[in-house]
N, C-alpha and C positions, 0 to 999 in steps of 0.2 A: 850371271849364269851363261855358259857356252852355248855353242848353236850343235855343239854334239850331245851335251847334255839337255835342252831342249826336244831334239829330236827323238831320242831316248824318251825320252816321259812322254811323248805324245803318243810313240810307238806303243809303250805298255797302255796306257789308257786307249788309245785305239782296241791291244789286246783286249782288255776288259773288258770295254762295251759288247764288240764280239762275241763274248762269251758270255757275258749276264743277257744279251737281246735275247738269243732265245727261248732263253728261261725268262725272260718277263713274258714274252708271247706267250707261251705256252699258260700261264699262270693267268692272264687278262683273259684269254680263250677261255678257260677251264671257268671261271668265276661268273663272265659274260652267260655261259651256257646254264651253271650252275643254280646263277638269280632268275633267270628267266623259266627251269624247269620247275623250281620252286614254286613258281605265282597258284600250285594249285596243289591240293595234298592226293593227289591221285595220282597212279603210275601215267606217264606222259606216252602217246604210241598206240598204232594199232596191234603190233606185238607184244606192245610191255610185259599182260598178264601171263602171256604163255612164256614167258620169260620166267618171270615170280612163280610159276607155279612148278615149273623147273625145278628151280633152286630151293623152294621149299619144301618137294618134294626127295630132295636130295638131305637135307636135312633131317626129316623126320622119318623116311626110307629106307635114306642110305643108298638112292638109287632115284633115278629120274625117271619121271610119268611117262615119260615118250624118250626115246633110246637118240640121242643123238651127241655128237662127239664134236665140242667145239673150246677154242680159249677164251670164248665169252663168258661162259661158266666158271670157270674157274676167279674171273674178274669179279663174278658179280656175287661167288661165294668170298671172296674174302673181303670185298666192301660190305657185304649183308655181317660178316664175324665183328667189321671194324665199328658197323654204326648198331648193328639188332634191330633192325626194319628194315623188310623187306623194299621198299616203294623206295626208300631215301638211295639202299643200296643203288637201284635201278638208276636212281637222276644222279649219283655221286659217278660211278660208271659210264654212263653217258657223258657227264660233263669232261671225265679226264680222256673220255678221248677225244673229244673235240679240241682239248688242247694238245693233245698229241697230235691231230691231225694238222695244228695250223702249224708246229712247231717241225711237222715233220715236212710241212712243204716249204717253210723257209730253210729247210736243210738241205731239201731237195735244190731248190732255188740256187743256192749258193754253188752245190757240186757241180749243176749242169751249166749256171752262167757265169760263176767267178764275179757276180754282180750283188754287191751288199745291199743298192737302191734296188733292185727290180725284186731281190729276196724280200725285203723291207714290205715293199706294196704288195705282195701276194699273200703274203702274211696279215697286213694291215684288210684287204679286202675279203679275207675267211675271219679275221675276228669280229668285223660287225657283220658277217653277211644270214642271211636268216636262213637260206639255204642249209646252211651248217647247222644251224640249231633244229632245222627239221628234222633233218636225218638223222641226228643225234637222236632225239627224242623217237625217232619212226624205225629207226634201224641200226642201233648199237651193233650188232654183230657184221653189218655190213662199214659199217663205218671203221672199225677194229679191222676189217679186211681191207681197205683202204690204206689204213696206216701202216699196215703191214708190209704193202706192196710198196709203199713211199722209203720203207725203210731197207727192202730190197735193191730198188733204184740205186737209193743213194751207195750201200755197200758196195753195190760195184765198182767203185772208182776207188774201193781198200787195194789196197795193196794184195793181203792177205785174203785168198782164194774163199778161204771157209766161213769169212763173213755171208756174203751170197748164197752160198749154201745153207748154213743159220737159219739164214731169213726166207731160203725157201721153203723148208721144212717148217718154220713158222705159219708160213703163208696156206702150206697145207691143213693144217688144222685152225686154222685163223677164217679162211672162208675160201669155196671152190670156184671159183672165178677169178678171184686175184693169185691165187696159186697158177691157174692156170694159162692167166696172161704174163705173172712172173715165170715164169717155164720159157713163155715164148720168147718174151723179150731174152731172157737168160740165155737163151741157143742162139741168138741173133749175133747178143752181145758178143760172145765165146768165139763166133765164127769169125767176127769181124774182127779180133784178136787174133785170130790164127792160132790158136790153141792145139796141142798136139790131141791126135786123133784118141788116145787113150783117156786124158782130160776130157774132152767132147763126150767121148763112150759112156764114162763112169756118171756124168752128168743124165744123158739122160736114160742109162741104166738107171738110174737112183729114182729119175723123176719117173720111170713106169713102174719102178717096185712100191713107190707110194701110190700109185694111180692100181694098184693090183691091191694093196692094204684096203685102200677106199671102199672097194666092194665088199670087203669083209667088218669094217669099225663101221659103225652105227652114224649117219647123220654126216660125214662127212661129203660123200659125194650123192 
């Protein structure tokens, strides 16, 4: 066998692994959170039930007990359609975003250090870290705004503009804090591109036309 055709197959199997890693992280994350939420048949969280009670009300309603405007809802209705318990919903939700969340810092990882080991370890140190499964189980809609802003981050380094914007407008209905430090970083980002002053404008023209919506939808800000 050649040392070109060698190099070749290493190259694709290099591709591979790249590409299957962080789908195994995210899948070992998600499972890690998954077994551990389980050890009890009760919603995990000081929020859970106002969460369940939400979504159950949304259900038999058609409309939720208390008026509030979030994507965790919409998560936690359609893992409640997938599984028909409410509590399972709750911990199947939680656990997928804790795999999003490690899967979204090893992606982070990669765009900002172009380093596969240092990606590898920040990944390897959110899949056993307990920290992570706290907050999963304590605060699913905060955690979901985390992953939102991780996936912010990372769009910036697209090419394409309307990635960033995407995930801004994500991040607004995803949670007001991580919107609001993706905003920041976003105009930092922009500046330090040297973007024309129209681009700049529309930006955060957009970002106070959502920040003027806020006052109006329910639960948002």
């Amino acid at each position: 066998m050649s040392s070109r055709t060698l190099s070749t197959s290493f190259n694709n199997s290099t591709k591979l692994i790249n590409w299957l890693l962080p789908i195994g992280i995210f899948i070992v994350s998600a499972t890690i959170r998954w077994f551990s939420l389980t050890q009890t048949n009760y919603a995990n969280g000081w929020d859970a039930y106002y969460y369940l009670i939400q979504v159950r009300s949304l259900f038999e309603t058609g409309q939720m007990h208390s008026a509030d405007l979030s994507l965790i809802y919409p998560l936690l209705v359609l893992a409640k359609s997938v599984t028909g318990n409410y509590v399972v919903a709750y911990k199947l939700t939680a656990a997928l975003l804790s795999g999003l969340f490690s899967f979204g810092l090893y992606q982070l990882a990669i765009s900002w250090t172009k380093s596969h080991r240092i990606a590898v370890i920040l990944a390897l140190i959110s899949l056993f870290s307990p920290q992570l499964t706290y907050f999963a189980a304590q605060y699913p809609k905060n955690l979901l705004g985390m992953v939102l802003f991780m996936g912010f981050l990372v769009s910036l380094s697209a090419r394409k503009h309307y990635y960033p914007i995407f995930l801004l407008v994500l991040n607004y209905f995803g949670h007001r804090l991580t919107f609001g430090l993706s905003g920041i970083v976003g105009i930092i980002y922009f500046l330090n591109k040297q973007f024309s002053r129209k681009t700049l404008f529309a930006i955060v023209g957009g970002g106070l036309f959502l920040l003027g919506i806020g006052f109006v939808l329910p639960g948002v800000l």
